[in-house]
N, C-alpha and C positions, 0 to 999 in steps of 0.2 A: 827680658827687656826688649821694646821694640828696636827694630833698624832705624839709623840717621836716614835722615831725608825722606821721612814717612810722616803724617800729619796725625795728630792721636786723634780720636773720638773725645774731645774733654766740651760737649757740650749739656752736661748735667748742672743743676742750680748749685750752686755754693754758698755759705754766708761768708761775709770778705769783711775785712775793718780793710776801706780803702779811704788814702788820707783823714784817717782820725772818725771816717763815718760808715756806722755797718750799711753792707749792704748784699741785697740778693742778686744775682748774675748766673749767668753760664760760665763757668770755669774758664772757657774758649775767650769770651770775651774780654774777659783780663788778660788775656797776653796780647788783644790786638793793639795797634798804633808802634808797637816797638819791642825789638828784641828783648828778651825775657829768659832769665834763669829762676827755677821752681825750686827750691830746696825744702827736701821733705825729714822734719825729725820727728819724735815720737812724741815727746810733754811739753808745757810748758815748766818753768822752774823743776828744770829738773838737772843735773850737772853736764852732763854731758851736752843734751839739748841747750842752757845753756850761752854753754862756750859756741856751738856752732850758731846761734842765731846772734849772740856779739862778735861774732866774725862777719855776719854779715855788716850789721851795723859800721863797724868799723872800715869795711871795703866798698860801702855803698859809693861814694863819692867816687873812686875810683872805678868803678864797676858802671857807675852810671858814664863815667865820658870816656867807655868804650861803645858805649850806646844801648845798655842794656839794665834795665829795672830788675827791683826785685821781688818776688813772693815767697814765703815762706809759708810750707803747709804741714798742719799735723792734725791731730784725732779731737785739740780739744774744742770744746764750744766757743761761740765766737763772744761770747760774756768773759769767760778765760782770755782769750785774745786782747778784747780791751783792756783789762786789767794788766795784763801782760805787758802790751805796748808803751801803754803811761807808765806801769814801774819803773820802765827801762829807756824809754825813749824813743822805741823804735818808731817810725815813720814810713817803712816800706809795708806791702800789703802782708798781711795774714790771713791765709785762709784757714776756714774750721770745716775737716772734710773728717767725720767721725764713723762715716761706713768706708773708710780706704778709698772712694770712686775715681781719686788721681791715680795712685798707686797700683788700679788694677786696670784702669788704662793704659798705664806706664808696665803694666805684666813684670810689676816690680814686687810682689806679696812674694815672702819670703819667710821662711823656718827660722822661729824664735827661741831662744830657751832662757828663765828667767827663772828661777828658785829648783832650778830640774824637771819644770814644764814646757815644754813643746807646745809651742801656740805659730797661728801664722800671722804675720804683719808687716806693713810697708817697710820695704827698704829703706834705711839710710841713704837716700844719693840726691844728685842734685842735678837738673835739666837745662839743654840751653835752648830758646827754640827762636826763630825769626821772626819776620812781624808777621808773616802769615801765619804762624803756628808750627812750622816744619820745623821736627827735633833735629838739631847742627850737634848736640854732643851729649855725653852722658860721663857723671862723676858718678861711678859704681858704688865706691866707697869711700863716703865721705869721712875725710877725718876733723874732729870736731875743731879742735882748736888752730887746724890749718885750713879749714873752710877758706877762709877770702882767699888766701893763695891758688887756693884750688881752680876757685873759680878764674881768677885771673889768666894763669895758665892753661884752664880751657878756652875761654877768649880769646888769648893768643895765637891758640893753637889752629885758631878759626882763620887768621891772617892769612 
């Protein structure tokens, strides 16, 4: 994982549902105007994933009048994403980042095991970064269904 108060390289294209409309971008450029936490899970509808993206849901309001949005990034396409959002309601961005290029920005690709196969893939964790882009904290291991606390108390911890 990189060191706090280092600026990552995240100016690769992404597809993004940002408020309710896909769109293409530089990664970089969705986190400018305001601080920003990234949380990265692995599916959509999937349990674990989930619990941690209605964590977010449910901490957004608070999350936001600390002064900080939200993103949420995993592997799937961003047609999954729309669908995803309208099931559930979500309103914060998604991004569809299916070659890991957050992840291994974030030198976060880490040893999986899943049926007794060893595969590599994004970490579980979640980012805070400033408006400039500079990472302020790092949620190593996200736990799914305390996600918004998590985040909050990294917020805090910013104080």
């Amino acid at each position: 994982m990189l060191k706090l108060g280092t600026k990552p390289k995240l100016n690769f294209i992404v597809d993004a549902l940002l408020e309710g409309k896909v769109v293409q971008k530089p990664l970089a450029d969705l986190l400018k105007g305001q601080a920003t936490v990234v949380s990265v899970y692995m599916r959509n509808n999937t349990s674990a994933c989930d619990k941690q993206t209605k964590e977010l849901e449910k901490n957004q309001q608070v999350i936001g009048k600390h002064g900080f949005k939200l993103i949420a990034v995993s592997r799937d396409p961003i047609t999954s994403h729309s669908k995803y959002a309208q099931k559930h309601g979500y309103d914060f961005t998604l991004v569809a980042d299916p070659e890991d290029q957050f992840s291994k920005a974030m030198d976060a690709i880490v040893e999986k095991s899943m049926y007794g196969k060893k595969y590599l893939g994004p970490a579980r964790a979640a980012y805070l970064f400033d408006v400039q882009g500079k990472l302020l904290g790092i949620i190593s291991k996200v736990d799914a269904a305390k996600h918004g606390e998590q985040i909050l108390q990294a917020i805090r911890a910013l104080k």
